[in-house]
C-alpha positions as CSV (number, residue, x, y, z in Angstrom):
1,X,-28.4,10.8,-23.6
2,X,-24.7,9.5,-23.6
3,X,-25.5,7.1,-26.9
4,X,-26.2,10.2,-28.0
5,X,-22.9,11.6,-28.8
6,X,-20.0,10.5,-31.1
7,X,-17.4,8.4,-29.3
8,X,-15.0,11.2,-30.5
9,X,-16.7,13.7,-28.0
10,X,-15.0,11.9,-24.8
11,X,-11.5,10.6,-26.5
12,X,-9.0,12.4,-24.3
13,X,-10.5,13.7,-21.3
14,X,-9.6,12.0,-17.9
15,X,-10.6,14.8,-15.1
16,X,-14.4,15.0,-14.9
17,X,-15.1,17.4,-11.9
18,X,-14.7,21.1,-12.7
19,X,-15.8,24.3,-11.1
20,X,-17.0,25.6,-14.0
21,X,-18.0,24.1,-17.1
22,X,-18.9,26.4,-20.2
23,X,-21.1,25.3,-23.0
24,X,-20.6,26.8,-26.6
25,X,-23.2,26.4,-28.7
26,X,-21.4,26.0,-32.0
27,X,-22.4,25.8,-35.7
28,X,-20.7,22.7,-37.6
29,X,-19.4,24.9,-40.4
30,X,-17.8,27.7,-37.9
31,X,-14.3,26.5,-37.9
32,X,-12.9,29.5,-38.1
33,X,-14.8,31.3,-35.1
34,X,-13.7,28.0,-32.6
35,X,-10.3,28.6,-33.7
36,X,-10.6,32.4,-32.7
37,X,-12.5,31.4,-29.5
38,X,-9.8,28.9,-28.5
39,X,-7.0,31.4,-29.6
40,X,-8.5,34.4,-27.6
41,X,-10.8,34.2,-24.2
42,X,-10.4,30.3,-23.9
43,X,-6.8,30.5,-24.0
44,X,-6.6,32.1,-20.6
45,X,-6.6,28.5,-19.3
46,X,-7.9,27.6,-15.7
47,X,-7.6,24.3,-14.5
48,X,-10.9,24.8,-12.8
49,X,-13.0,25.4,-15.9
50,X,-13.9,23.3,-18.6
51,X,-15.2,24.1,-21.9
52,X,-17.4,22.1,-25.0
53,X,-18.3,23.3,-28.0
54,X,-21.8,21.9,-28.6
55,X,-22.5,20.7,-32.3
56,X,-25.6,18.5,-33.5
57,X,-24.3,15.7,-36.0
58,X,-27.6,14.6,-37.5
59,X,-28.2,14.8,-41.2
60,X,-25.1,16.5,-41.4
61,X,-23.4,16.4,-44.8
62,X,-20.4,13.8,-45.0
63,X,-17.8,16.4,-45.6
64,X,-18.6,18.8,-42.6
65,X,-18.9,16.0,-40.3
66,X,-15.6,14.4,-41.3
67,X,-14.2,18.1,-40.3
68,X,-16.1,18.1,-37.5
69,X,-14.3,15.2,-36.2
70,X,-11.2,16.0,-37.4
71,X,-11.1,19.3,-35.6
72,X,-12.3,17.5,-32.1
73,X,-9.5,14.7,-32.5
74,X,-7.2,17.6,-32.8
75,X,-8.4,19.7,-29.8
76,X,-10.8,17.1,-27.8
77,X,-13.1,20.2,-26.9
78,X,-16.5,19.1,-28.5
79,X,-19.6,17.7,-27.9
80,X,-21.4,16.0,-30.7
81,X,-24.8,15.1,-30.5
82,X,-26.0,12.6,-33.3
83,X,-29.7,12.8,-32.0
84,X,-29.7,16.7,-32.9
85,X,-29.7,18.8,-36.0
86,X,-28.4,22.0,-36.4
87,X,-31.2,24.7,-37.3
88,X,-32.7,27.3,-34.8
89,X,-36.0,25.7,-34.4
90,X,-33.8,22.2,-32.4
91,X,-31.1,24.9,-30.4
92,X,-33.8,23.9,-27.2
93,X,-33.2,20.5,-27.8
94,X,-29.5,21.1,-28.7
95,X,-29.4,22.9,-25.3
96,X,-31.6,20.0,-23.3
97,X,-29.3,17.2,-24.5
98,X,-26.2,19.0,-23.8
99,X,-27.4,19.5,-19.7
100,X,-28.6,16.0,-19.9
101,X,-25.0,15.3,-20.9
102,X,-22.9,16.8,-18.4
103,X,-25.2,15.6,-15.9
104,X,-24.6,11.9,-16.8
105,X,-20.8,13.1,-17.3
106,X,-19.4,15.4,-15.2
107,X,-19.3,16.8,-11.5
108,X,-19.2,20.3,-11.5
109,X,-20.5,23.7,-9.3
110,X,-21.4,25.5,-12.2
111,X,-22.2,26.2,-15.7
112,X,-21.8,28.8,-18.4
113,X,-24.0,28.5,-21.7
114,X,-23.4,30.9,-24.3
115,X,-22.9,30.7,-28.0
116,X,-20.1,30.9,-30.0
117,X,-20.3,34.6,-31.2
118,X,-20.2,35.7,-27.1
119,X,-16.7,36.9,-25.5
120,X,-16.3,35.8,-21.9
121,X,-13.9,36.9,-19.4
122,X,-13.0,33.8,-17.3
123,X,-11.4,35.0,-15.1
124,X,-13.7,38.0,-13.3
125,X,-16.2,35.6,-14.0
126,X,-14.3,33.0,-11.7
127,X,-13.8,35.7,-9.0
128,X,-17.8,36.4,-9.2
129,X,-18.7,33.5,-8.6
130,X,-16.8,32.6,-5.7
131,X,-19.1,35.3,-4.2
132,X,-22.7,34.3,-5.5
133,X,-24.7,31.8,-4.3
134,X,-23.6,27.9,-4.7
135,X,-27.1,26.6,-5.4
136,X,-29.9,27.6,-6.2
137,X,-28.5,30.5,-9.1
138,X,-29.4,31.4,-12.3
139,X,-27.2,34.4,-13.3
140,X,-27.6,36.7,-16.2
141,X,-29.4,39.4,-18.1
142,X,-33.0,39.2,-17.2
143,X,-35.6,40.3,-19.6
144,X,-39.4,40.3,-18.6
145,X,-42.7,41.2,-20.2
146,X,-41.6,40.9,-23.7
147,X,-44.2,39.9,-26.5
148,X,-44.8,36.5,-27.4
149,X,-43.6,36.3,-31.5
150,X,-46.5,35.0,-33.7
151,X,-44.3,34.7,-37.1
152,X,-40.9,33.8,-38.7
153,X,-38.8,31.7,-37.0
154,X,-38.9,32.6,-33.3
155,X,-43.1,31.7,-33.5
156,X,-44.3,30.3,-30.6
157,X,-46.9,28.1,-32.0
158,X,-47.2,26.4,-28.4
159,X,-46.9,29.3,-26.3
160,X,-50.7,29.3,-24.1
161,X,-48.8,30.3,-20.5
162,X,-49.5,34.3,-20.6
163,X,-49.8,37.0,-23.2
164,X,-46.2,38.0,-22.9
165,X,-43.1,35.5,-22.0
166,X,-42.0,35.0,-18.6
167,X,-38.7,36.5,-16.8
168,X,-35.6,34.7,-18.5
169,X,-31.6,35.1,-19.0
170,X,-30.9,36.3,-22.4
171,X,-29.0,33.9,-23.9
172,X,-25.9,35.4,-25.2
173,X,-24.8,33.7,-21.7
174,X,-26.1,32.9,-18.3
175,X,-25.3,31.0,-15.5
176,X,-26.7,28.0,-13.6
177,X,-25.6,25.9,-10.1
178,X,-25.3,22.6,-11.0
179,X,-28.5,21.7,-9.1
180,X,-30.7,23.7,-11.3
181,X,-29.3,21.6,-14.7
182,X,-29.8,18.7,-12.9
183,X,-33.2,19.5,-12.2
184,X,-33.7,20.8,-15.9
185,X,-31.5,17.2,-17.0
186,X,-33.6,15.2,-15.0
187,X,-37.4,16.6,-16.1
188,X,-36.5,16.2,-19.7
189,X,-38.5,14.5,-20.8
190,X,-41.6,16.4,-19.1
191,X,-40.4,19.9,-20.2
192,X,-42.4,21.8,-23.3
193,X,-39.9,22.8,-25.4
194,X,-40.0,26.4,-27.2
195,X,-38.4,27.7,-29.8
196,X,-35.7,30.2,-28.0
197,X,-33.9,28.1,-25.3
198,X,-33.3,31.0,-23.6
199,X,-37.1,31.5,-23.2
200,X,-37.3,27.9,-22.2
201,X,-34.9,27.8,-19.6
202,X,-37.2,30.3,-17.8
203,X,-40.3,28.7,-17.7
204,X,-38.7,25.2,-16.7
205,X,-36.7,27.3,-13.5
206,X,-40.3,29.7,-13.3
207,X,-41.7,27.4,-10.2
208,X,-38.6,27.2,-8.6
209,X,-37.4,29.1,-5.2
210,X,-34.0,30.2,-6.7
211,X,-32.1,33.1,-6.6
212,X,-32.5,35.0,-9.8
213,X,-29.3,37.6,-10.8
214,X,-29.8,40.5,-13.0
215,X,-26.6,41.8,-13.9
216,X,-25.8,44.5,-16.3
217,X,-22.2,43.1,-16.8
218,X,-23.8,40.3,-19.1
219,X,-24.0,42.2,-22.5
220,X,-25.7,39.3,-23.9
221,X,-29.0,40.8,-25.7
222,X,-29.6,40.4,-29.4
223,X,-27.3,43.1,-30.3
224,X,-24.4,44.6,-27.7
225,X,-25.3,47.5,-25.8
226,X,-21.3,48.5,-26.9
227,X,-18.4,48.4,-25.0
228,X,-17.4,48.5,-21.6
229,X,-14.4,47.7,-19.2
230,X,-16.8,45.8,-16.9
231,X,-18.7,43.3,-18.9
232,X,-18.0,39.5,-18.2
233,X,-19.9,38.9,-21.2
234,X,-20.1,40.0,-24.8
235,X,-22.3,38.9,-27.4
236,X,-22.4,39.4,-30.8
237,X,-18.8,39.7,-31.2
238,X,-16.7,38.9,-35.0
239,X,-13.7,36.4,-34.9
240,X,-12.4,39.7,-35.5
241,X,-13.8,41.8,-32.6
242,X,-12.7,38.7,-29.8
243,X,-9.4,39.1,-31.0
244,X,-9.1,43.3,-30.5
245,X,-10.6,42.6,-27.3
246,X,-8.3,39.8,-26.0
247,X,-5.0,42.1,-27.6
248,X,-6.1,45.4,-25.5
249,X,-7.1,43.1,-22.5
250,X,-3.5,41.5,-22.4
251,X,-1.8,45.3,-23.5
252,X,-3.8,47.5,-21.3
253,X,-5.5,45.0,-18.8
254,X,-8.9,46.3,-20.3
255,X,-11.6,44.6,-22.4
256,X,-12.2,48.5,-24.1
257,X,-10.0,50.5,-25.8
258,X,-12.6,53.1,-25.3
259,X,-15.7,52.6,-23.6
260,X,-18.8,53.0,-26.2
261,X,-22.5,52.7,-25.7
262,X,-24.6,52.0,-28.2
263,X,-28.1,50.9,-26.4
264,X,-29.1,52.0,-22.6
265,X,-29.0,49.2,-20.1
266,X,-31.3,48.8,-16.8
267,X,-32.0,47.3,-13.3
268,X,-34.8,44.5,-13.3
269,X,-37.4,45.4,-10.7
270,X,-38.2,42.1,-9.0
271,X,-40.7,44.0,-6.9
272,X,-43.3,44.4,-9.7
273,X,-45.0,42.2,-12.7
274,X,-42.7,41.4,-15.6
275,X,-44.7,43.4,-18.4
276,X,-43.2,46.7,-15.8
277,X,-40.0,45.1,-14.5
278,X,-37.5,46.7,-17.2
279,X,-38.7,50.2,-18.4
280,X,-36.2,52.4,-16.3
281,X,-33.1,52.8,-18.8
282,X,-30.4,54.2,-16.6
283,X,-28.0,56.2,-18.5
284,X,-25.2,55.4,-16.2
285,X,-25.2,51.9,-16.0
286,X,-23.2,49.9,-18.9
């Protein structure tokens, strides 16, 4: 996959063995939001992380590519994938070419994939991780049971596995040891594809003796579940919203000026079948 990529993706980087390496996946034309991303939760540097902003190149128009590259001679922080186009129905592929990448590329312990509307806290998330499992982990917000969609643009025209999609990481952010990408990196070319990479990402890792995390701190559905001092991860968040969320974490030391729920969160049940696994909303968990 590495004559995949524009030469510009690698101009600048020397160190190639992280802890942590974090995957944004990042629309061409979104600027603006990397800029807030970079100004906000990535500023709170850590030599032990490393971050990409993931961006498929082809058919792009001349003008937003020349920007693209413009921007990543300036801050050296993206990976561009000429083999890829952007539009929801490729993000699986977008996603498979960028683990193939950093397997070819990098050494690392771990990575983060989330997109670039999600709000991470590095550090806790540094601190947890030091604590979980070094192999064998894929860490996140677990959904199970949910129907498989027949129309618009999540259809899952290949879908024959079961009547309802298997257990997966929502993927507003999760997780994964390095041996579970390499694993994912190095099947490629044997793995159906679906059309939500989250969704994928479970069924390639479904087979495999791992240790699954469900954790309510990963606020990373299709919509947040609101606000609270604990999350590690926030999806759905404005350029605007990271920013009100970095100020009060750096004036007050919390992600919240007040906590807010706007959807009930719950404990997966490992114990029974997906289509049962997540029915018990718990009013007291975030």
């Amino acid at each position: 996959m590495a004559n995949e990529i524009s030469s510009q993706t690698v101009v600048g980087l020397t160190q190639k063995s992280f802890y942590l390496i974090v995957l944004i996946m990042s629309d061409p034309t979104k600027s603006a939001t990397r800029k807030a991303i970079r100004e906000t939760w990535l500023s709170v540097s850590h030599q032990k992380v490393k971050h990409l902003f993931v961006i498929g190149s082809k058919g792009l128009a001349e003008d937003v590519l020349n920007d693209v590259l413009k921007e990543n001679t300036a801050h050296h922080d993206m990976l561009i994938l000429d083999s890829v186009s952007e539009s929801y129905s490729s993000l699986t592929v977008k996603v498979l070419a960028g683990f193939q990448w950093l397997h070819l590329n990098y050494q690392f312990n771990f990575l983060l994939k989330c997109d670039d509307d999600s709000f991470v806290r590095t550090v806790p998330l540094l601190e947890e991780l030091q604590k979980k499992p070094q192999s064998h982990l894929y860490w996140g917000f677990f959904k199970g049971g949910s129907s498989v969609f027949q129309k618009g643009k999540w259809k899952e025209s290949e879908w024959f596995l079961c009547d309802t999609y298997l257990p997966y990481a929502l993927g507003g952010g999760y997780i994964l040891s390095s041996d579970l990408v390499e694993f994912i990196a190095k099947s490629g070319p044997l793995l159906q594809q679906y059309k939500s990479e989250d969704v994928s990402v479970g069924v390639w890792l479904s087979p495999l003796k791992i240790r699954r995390v469900h954790d309510v701190r990963f606020d990373t559905e299709f919509k947040s579940r609101g606000c609270y001092n604990d999350y590690l991860i926030t999806h759905k968040q404005s350029a605007n919203e990271m920013r009100e969320k970095h100020n009060s974490l750096i004036k007050t030391g919390k992600l919240c000026p007040s906590e807010l729920r706007v959807r009930y969160s719950y404990n997966y049940n490992w114990t029974v079948l997906p289509s049962k696994c997540c029915k018990n909303f718990d009013p007291d968990l975030p």
